[in-house]
N, C-alpha and C positions, 0 to 999 in steps of 0.2 A: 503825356500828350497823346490824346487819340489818332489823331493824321498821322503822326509821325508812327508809330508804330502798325499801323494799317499800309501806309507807303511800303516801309523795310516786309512786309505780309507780300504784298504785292512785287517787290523788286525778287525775292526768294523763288515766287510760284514760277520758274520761263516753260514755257511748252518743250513737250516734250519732243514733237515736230521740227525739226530743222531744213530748210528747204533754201533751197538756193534760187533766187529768179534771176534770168538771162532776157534782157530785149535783144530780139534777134531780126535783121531785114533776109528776106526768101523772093528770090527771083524767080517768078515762074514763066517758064516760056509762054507762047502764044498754042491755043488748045485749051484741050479737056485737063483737067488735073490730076483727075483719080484721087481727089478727097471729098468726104462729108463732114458735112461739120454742124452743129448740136448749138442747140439756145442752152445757155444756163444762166444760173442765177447773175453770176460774173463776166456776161454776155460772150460772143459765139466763140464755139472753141472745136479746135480737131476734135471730130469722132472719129475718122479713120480715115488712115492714109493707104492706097490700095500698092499690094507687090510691083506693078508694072508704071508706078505715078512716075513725073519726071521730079518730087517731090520728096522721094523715099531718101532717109535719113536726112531730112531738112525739117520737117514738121512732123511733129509727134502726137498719138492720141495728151489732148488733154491740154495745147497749148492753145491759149487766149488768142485771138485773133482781134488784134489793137487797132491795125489801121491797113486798106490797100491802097497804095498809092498816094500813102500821107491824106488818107481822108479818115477821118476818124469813126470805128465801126462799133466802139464799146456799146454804146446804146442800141445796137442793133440786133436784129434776130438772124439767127439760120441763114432762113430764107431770103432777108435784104440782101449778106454777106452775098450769097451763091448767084443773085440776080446782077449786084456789082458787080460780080467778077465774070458773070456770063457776059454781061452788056463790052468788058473792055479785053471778050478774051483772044481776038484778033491781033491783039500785039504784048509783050511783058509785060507783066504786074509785078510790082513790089508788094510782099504782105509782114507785114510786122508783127509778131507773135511775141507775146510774154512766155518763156519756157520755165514749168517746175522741174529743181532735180534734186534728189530726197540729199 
């Protein structure tokens, strides 16, 4: 049987990539952040969290930015993210990140 031996083909091949994902909620006070963060294919993600952020060791280059304030940001670019968070940065924000860890 062709399926059957094409499935056991495919169950054999696992990536060689092992990655662990963490949804994670980040409180960020009221203020500037000290992060940028980058469109990608997998919509907006930390580009870089600055030494002086209130942010540092919370979010990491490279984590997905899911939702701020339980609003949903996956379809969104950079720029919408950083306007959202401009427009509410007068008091805490919650940001929900997807974390990779190898």
């Amino acid at each position: 049987d062709r399926s059957a031996s094409a499935s056991k083909a495919s169950e054999s091949q696992q990536s060689p990539i092992m990655q662990t994902i963490t949804c994670r909620d980040c409180h960020a006070p009221a203020g500037k952040l000290g992060i940028w963060i980058e469109s990608t294919k997998d919509g907006p993600a930390i580009h870089l969290v600055k030494k002086e952020s209130p942010l540092e060791n919370q979010l990491f280059k490279g984590d997905l930015i899911i939702a701020i304030n339980n609003v949903d940001t996956r379809s969104m670019n950079a720029e919408q993210v950083m306007n959202m968070m401009k427009d509410s940065a007068g008091c805490e924000r919650k940001i929900t990140v997807l974390h990779f860890e190898d």
